[in-house]
Structure formats: structure tokens, C-alpha cells
ZAKOLTOR-271814 format. One record per atom (N, C-alpha, C): residue in one letter; atom name; x, y, z. Coordinates in nm, 2 decimals, decimal comma. Layout:
BEGIN
R;rest;atom;xx;yy;zz
R;A;CA;X;Y;Z
...
! end
This chain:
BEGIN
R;rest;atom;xx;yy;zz
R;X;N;-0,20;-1,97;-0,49
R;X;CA;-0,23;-1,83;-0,50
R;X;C;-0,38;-1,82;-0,47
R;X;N;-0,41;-1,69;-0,39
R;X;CA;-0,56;-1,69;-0,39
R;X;C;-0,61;-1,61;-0,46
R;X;N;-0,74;-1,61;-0,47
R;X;CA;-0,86;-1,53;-0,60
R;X;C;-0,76;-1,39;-0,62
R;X;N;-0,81;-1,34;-0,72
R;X;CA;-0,81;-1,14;-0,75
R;X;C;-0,87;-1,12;-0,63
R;X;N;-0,83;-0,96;-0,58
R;X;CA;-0,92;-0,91;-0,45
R;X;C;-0,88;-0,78;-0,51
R;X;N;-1,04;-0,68;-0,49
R;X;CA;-0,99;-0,58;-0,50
R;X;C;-1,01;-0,50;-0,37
R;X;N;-0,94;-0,35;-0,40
R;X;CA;-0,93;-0,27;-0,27
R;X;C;-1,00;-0,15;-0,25
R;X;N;-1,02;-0,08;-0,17
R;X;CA;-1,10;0,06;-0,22
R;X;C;-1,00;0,12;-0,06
R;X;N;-0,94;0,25;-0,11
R;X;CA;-0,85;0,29;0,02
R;X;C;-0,91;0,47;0,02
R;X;N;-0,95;0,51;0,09
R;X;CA;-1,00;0,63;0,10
R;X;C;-0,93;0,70;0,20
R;X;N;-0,88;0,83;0,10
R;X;CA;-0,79;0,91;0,19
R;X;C;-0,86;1,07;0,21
R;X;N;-0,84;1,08;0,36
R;X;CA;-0,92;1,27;0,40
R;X;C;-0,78;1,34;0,50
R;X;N;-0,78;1,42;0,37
R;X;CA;-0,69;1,52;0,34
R;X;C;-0,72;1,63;0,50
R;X;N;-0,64;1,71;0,52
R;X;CA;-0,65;1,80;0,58
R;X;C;-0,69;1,92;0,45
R;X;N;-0,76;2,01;0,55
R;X;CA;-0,84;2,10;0,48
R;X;C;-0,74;2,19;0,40
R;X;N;-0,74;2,21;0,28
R;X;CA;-0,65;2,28;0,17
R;X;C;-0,57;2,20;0,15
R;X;N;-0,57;2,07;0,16
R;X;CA;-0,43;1,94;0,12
R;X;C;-0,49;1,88;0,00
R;X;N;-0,58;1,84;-0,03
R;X;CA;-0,67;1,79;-0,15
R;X;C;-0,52;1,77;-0,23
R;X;N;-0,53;1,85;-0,33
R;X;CA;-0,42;1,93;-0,43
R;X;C;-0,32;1,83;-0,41
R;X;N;-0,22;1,84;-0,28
R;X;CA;-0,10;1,78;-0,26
R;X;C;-0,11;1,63;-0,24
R;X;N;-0,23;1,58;-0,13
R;X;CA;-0,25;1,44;-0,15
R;X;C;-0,29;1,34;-0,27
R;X;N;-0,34;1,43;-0,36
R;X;CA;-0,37;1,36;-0,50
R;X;C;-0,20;1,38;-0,61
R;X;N;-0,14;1,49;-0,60
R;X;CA;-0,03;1,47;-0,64
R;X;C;0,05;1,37;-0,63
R;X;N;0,08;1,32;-0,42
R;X;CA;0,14;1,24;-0,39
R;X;C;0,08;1,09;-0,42
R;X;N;-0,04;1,05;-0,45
R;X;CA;-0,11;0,96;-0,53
R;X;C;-0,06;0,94;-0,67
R;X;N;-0,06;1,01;-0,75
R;X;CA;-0,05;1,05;-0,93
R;X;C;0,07;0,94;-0,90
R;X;N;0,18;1,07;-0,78
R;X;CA;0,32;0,96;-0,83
R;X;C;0,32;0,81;-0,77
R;X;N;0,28;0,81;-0,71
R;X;CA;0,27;0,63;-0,66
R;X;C;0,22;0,59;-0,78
R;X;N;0,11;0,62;-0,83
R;X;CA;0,02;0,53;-0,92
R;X;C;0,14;0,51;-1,01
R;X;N;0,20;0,61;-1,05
R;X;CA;0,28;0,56;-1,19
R;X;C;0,37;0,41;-1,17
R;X;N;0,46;0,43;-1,03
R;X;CA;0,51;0,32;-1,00
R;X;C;0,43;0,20;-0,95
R;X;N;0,32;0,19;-0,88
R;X;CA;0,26;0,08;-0,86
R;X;C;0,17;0,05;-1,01
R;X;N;0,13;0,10;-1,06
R;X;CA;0,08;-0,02;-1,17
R;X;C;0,14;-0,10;-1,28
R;X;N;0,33;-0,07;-1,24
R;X;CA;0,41;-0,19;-1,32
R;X;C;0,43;-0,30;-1,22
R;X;N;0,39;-0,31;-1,13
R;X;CA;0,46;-0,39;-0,99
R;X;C;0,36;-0,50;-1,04
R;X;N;0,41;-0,61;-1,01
R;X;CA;0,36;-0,77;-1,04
R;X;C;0,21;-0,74;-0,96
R;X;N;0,15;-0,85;-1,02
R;X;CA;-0,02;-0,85;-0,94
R;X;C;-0,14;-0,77;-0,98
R;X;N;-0,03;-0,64;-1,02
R;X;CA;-0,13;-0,50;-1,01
R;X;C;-0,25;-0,51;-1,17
R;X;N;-0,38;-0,54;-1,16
R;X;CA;-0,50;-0,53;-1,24
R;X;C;-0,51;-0,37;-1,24
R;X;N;-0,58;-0,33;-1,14
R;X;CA;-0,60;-0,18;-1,11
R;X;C;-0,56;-0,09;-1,03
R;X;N;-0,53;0,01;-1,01
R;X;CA;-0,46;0,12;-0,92
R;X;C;-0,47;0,25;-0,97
R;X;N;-0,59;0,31;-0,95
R;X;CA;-0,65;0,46;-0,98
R;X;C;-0,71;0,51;-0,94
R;X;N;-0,75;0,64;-0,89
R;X;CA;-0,82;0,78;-0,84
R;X;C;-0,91;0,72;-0,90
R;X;N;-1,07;0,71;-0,82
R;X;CA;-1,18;0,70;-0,91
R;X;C;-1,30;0,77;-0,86
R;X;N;-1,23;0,88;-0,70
R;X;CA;-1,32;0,98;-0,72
R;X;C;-1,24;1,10;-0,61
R;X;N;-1,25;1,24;-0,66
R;X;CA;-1,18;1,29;-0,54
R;X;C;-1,24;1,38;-0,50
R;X;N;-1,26;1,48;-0,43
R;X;CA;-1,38;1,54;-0,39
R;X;C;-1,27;1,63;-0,30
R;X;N;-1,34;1,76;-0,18
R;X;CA;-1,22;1,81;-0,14
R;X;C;-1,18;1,81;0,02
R;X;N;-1,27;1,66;0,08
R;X;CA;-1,27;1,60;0,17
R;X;C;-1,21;1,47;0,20
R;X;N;-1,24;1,42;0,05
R;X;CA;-1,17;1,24;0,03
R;X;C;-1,14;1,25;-0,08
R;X;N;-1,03;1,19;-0,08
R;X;CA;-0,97;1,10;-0,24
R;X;C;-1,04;0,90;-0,26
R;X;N;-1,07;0,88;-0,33
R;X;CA;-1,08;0,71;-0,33
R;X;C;-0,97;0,70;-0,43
R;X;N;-0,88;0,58;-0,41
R;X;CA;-0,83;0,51;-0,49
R;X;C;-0,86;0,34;-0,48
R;X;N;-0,91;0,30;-0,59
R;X;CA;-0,93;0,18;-0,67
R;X;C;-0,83;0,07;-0,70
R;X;N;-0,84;-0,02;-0,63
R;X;CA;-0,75;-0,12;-0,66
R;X;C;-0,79;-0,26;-0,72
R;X;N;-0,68;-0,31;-0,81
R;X;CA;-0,76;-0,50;-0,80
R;X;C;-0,61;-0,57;-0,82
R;X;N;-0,60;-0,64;-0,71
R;X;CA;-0,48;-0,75;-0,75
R;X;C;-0,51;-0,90;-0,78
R;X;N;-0,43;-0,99;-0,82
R;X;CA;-0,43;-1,09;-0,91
R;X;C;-0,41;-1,19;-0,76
R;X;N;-0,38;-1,14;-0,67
R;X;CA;-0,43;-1,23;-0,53
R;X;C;-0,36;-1,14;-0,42
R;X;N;-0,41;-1,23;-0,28
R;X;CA;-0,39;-1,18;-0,14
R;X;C;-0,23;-1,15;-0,12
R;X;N;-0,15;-1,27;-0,19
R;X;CA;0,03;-1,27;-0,17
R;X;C;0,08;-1,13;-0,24
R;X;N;0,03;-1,09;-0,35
R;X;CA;0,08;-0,97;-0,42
R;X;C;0,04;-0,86;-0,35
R;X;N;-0,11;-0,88;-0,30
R;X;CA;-0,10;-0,75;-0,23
R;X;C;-0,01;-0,73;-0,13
R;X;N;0,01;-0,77;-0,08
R;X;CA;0,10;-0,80;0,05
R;X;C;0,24;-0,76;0,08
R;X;N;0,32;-0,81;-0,08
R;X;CA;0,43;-0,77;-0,12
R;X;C;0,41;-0,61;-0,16
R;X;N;0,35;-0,56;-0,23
R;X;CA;0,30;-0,47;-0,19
R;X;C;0,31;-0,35;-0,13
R;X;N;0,24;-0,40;-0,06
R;X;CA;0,19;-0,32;0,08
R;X;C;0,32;-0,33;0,14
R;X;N;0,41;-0,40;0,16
R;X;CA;0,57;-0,38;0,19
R;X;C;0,65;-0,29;0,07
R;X;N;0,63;-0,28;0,02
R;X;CA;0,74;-0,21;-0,10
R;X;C;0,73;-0,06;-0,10
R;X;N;0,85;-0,01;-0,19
R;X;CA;0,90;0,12;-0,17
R;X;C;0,78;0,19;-0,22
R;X;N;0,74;0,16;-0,31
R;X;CA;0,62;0,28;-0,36
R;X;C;0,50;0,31;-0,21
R;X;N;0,45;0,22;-0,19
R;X;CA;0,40;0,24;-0,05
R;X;C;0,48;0,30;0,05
R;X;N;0,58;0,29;0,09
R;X;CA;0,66;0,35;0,20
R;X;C;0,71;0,50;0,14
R;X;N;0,72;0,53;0,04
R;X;CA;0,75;0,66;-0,05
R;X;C;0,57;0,72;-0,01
R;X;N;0,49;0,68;-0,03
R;X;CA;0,39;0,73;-0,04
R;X;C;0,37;0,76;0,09
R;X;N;0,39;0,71;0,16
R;X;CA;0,30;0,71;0,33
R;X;C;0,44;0,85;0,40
R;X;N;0,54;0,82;0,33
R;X;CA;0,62;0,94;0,38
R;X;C;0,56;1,07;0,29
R;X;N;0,51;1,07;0,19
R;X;CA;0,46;1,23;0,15
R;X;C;0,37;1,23;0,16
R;X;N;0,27;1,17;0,27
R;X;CA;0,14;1,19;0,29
R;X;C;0,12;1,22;0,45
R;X;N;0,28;1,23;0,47
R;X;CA;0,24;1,27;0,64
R;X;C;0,21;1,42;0,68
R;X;N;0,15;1,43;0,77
R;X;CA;0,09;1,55;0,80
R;X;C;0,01;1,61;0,70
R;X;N;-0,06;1,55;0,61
R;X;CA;-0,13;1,63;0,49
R;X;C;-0,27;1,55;0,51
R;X;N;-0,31;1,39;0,57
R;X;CA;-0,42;1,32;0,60
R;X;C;-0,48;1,36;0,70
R;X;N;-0,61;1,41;0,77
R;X;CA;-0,70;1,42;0,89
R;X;C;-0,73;1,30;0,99
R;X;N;-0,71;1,18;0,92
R;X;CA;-0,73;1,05;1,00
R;X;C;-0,64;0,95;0,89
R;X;N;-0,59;0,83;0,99
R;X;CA;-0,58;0,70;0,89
R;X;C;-0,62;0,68;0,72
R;X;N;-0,60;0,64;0,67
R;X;CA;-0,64;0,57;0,52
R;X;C;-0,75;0,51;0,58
R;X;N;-0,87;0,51;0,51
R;X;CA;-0,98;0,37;0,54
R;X;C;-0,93;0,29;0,45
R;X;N;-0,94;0,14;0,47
R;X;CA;-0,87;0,08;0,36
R;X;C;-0,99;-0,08;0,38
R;X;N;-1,07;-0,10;0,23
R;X;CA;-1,18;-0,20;0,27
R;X;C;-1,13;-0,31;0,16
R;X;N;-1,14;-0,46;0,20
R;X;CA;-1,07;-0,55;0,11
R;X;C;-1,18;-0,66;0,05
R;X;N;-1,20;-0,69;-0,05
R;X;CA;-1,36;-0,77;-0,07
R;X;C;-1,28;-0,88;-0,23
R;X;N;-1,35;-0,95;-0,21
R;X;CA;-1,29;-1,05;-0,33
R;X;C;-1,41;-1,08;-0,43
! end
């Protein structure tokens, strides 16, 4: 297994989506911080241009699993048409 890594994933809402994209966040969060690996997974700043959510997993393999799983794929479907660009998503250990 390799080190904890944490994540920082920043999302920009379309203008008046704020509201909806942090909702569709709340509910992921509840499901991703029982999922194996998961240290951290929370809003740690939202503003009415970006959301940041805060991550730390217990290594690279959990994120990964992850990043494949239903909470992610639930999420990326109620975040369609509500984001202005991509997730920025930055990974550092």
C-alpha cells in the first residue's frame, strides 16, 4: 500500500448553480466518508464561483477504488450541466 494522499478537487458551478452543486456534494459526502480508505471528505470552502472539497485517503489503491465507485458516478451524474469547466482535481502526499 502506498503513503495517505490527500486531495483538493475544486468545482465552478455555473452562475446561480452554487446552491445545487453543494447539495449534490452534502449527498456524496454522506456516502463517501464510510467507504474504506476515506480519512477526510468535506466542503472546506464555497464561495459563489467555486466549491473546494478536501480529501485524505489512507493510500493511492483506495483512492482509485474510489474514484470507480457508485458515489462518484452518482455524483458526476447530478453535477451535469450545473459545472462551467471540468473539476480541477490536485493530488500531493
Amino acid at each position: 500500500m502506498s503513503e495517505p494522499l490527500d486531495v483538493t478537487a475544486v468545482f465552478l458551478p455555473n452562475p446561480g448553480e452554487v446552491f445545487r452543486v453543494k447539495l449534490a456534494l452534502d449527498i456524496a459526502i454522506e456516502q463517501v466518508v464510510n467507504e474504506p480508505g476515506c480519512i477526510r471528505y468535506e466542503i472546506t470552502d464555497v464561495a459563489e464561483d467555486r466549491i473546494v472539497l478536501t480529501e485524505r485517503w489512507e493510500s493511492e489503491e483506495l483512492l482509485e477504488k474510489h474514484s470507480r465507485g457508485s458515489a462518484v458516478q452518482d455524483l458526476n451524474e447530478s453535477l451535469s450541466g450545473l459545472l462551467s469547466e471540468p473539476v480541477q482535481i490536485t493530488k500531493s502526499n
